[in-house]
C-alpha beads as a LAMMPS data file, in Angstrom:
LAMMPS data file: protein, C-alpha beads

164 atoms
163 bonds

1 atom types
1 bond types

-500.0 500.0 xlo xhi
-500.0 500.0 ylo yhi
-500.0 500.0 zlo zhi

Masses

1 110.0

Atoms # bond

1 1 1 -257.767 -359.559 -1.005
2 1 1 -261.004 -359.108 -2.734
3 1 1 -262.434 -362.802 -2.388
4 1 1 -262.045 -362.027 1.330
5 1 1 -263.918 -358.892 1.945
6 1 1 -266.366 -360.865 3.801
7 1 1 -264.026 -360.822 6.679
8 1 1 -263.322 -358.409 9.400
9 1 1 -259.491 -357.180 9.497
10 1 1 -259.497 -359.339 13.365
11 1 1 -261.101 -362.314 11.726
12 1 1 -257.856 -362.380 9.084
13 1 1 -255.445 -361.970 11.925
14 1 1 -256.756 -364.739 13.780
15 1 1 -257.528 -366.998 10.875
16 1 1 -254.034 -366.639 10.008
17 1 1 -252.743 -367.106 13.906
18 1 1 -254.787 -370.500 13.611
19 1 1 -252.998 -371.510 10.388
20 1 1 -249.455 -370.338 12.736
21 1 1 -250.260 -372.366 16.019
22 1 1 -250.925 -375.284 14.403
23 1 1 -249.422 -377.839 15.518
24 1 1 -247.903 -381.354 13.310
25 1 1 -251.191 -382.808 13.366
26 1 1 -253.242 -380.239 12.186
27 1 1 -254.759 -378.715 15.469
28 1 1 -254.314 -376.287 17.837
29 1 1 -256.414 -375.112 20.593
30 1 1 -257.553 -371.990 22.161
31 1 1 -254.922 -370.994 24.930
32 1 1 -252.200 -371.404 22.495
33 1 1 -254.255 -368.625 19.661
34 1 1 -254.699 -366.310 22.699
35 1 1 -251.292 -366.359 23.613
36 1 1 -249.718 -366.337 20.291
37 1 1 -252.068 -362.945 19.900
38 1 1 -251.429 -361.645 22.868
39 1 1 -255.238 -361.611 24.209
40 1 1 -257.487 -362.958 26.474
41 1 1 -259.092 -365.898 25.589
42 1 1 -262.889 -364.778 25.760
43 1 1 -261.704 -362.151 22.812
44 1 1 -259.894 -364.552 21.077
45 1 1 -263.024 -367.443 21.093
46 1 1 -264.971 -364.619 19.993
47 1 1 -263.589 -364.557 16.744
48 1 1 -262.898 -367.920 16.244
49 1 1 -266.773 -368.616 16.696
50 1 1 -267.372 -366.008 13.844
51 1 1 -264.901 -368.143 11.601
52 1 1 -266.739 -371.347 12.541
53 1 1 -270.232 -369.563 11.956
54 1 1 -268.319 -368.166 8.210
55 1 1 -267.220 -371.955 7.791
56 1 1 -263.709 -371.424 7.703
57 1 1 -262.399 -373.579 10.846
58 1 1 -263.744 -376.344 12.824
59 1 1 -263.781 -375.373 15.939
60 1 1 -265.486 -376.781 19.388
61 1 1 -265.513 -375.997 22.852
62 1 1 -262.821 -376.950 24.520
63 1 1 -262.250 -378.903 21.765
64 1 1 -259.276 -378.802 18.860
65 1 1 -259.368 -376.356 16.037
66 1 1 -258.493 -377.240 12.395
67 1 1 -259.104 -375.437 9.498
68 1 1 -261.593 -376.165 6.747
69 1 1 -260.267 -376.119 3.017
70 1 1 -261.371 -372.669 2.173
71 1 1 -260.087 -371.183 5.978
72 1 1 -256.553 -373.030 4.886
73 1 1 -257.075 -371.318 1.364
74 1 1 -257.208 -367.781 2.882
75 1 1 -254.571 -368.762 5.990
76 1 1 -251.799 -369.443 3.368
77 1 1 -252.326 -366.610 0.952
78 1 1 -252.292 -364.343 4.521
79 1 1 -249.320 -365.935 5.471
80 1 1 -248.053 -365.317 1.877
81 1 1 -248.976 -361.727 1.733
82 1 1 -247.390 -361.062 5.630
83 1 1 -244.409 -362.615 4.509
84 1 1 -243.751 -360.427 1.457
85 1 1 -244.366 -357.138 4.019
86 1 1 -241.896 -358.891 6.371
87 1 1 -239.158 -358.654 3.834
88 1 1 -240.424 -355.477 2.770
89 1 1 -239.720 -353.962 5.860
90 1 1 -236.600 -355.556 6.654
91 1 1 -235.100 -355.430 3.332
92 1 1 -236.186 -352.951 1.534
93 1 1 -237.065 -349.993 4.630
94 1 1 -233.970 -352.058 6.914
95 1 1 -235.923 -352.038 9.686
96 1 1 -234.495 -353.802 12.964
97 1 1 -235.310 -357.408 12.777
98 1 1 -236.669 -357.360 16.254
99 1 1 -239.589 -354.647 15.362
100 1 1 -240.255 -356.210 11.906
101 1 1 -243.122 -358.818 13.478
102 1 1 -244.464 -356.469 15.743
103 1 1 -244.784 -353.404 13.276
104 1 1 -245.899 -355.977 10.386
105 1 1 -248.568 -357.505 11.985
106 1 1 -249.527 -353.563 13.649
107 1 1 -249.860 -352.349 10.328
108 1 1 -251.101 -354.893 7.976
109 1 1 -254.186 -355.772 9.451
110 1 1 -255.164 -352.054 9.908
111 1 1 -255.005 -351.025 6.448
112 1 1 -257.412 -351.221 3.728
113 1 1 -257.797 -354.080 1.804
114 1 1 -257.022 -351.931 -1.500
115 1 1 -253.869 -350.807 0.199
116 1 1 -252.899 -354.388 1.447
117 1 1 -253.381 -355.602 -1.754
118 1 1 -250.900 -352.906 -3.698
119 1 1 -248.639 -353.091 -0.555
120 1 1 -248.325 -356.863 -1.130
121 1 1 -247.684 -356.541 -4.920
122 1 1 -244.900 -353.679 -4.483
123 1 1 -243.404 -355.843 -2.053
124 1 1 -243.511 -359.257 -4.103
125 1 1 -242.134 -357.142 -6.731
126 1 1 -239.583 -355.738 -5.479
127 1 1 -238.587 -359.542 -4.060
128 1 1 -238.797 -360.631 -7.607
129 1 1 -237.227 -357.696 -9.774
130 1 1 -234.159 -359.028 -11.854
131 1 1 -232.035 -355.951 -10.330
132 1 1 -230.462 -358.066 -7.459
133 1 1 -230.517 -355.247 -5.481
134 1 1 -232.383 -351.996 -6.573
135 1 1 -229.592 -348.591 -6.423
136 1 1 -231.937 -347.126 -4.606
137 1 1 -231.630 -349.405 -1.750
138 1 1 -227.935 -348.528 -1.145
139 1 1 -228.873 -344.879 -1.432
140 1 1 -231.475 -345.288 1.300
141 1 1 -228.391 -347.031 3.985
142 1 1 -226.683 -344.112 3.038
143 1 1 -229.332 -341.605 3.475
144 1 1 -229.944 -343.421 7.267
145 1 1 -226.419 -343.576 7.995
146 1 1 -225.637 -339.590 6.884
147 1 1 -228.913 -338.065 6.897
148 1 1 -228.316 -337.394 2.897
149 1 1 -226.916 -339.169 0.089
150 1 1 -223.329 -338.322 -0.961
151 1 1 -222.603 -340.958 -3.597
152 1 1 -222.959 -340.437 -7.436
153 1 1 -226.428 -341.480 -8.435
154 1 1 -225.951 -342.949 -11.890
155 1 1 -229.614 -342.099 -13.020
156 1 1 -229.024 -338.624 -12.191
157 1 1 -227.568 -336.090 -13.895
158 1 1 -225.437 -333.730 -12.002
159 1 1 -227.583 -331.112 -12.629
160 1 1 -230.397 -332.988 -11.482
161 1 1 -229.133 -333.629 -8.197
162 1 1 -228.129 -329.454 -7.728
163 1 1 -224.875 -330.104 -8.918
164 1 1 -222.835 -328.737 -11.731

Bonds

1 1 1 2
2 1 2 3
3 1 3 4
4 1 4 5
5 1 5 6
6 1 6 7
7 1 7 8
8 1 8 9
9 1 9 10
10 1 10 11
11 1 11 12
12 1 12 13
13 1 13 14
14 1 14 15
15 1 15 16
16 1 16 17
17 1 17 18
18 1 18 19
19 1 19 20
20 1 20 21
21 1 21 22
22 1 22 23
23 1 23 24
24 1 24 25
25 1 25 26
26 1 26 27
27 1 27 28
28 1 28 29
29 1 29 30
30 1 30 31
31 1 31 32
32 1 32 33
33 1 33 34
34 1 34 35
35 1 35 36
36 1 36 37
37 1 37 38
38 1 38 39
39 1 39 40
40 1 40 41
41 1 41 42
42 1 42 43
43 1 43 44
44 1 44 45
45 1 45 46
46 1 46 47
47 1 47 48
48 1 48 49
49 1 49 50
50 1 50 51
51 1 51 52
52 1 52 53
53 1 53 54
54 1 54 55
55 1 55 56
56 1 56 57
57 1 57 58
58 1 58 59
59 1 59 60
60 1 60 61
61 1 61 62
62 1 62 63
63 1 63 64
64 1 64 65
65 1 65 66
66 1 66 67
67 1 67 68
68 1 68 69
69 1 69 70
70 1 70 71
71 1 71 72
72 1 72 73
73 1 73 74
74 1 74 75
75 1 75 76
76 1 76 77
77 1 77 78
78 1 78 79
79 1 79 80
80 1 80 81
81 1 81 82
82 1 82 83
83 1 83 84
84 1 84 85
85 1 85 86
86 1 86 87
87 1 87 88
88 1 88 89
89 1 89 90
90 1 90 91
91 1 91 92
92 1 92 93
93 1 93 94
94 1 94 95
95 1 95 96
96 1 96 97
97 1 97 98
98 1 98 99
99 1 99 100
100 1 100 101
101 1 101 102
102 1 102 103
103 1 103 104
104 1 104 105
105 1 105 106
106 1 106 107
107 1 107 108
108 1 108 109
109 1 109 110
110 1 110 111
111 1 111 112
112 1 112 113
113 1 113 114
114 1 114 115
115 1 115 116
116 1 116 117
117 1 117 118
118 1 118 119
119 1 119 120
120 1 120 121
121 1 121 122
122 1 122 123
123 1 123 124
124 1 124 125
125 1 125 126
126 1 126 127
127 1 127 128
128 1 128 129
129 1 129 130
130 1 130 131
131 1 131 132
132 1 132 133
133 1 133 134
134 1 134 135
135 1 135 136
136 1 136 137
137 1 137 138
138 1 138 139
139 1 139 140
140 1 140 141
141 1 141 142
142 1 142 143
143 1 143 144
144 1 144 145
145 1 145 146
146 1 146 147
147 1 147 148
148 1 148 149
149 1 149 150
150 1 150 151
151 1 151 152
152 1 152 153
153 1 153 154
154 1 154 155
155 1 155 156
156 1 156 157
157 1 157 158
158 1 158 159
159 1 159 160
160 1 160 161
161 1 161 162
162 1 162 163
163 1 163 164
């Protein structure tokens, strides 16, 4: 996240909802950004004239918008990063697959880049840990289902738990 600290938390979002409208030729265009965001257009050119200004599209009036090789650079490692807290949330904190985008895309781009960046590495990790599926994981569905967990923990001790 560091090599990107240049750019404002909106100017990731939309650099990254450029890199997401494009279409099989490369471009997209302005109406199609401000709807995939959810905007009006005069906020949405907005920032994409301070990405053109930072040299990270190509972008004209009423004209098509590409990327340049450093805005693709950053677009793909977003899209990367987003990703990982996608399956973070739905995998790992089962949310419902219908709030995952919206929450994601909430929360991501209003934290910290220090916290982005250790939110993406717990979540890569945990996508790449040789335990196919942490304990813990099962213990949380159980703790959502019941409201507490029931089931023998095996790297508890009974005692541990306030048991015997």
């Amino acid at each position: 996240m560091s090599d990107v600290g240049y750019l404002t938390s909106a100017e990731r979002k939309y650099l990254l909802v450029v890199f997401l409208t494009l279409n099989e030729m490369g471009w997209t265009r302005l109406k199609k950004i401000s709807d995939f965001a959810k905007v009006k257009m005069p906020s949405a050119k907005q920032s994409l004239d301070s990405l053109a200004k930072k040299g990270l599209i190509y972008y004209e009036r009423r004209g098509a918008i590409t990327l340049t090789k450093r805005g693709k650079e950053i677009a793909i490692k977003e899209n990367e990063n987003i990703q990982a807290v996608k399956k973070f949330f739905s995998e790992i904190m089962l949310i419902n697959p219908e709030k995952v985008n919206e929450a994601c895309w909430k929360i991501y781009f209003e934290m910290s880049d220090e916290v982005v960046e250790k939110f993406v590495l717990f979540a890569k990790f945990m996508d790449q840990c040789p335990i196919e599926k942490p304990v813990f994981i099962n213990h949380f569905k159980e703790f959502l289902k019941n409201g507490s967990i029931k089931s023998e923990c095996p790297f508890l001790h009974k005692t541990e738990k306030g048991g015997n």
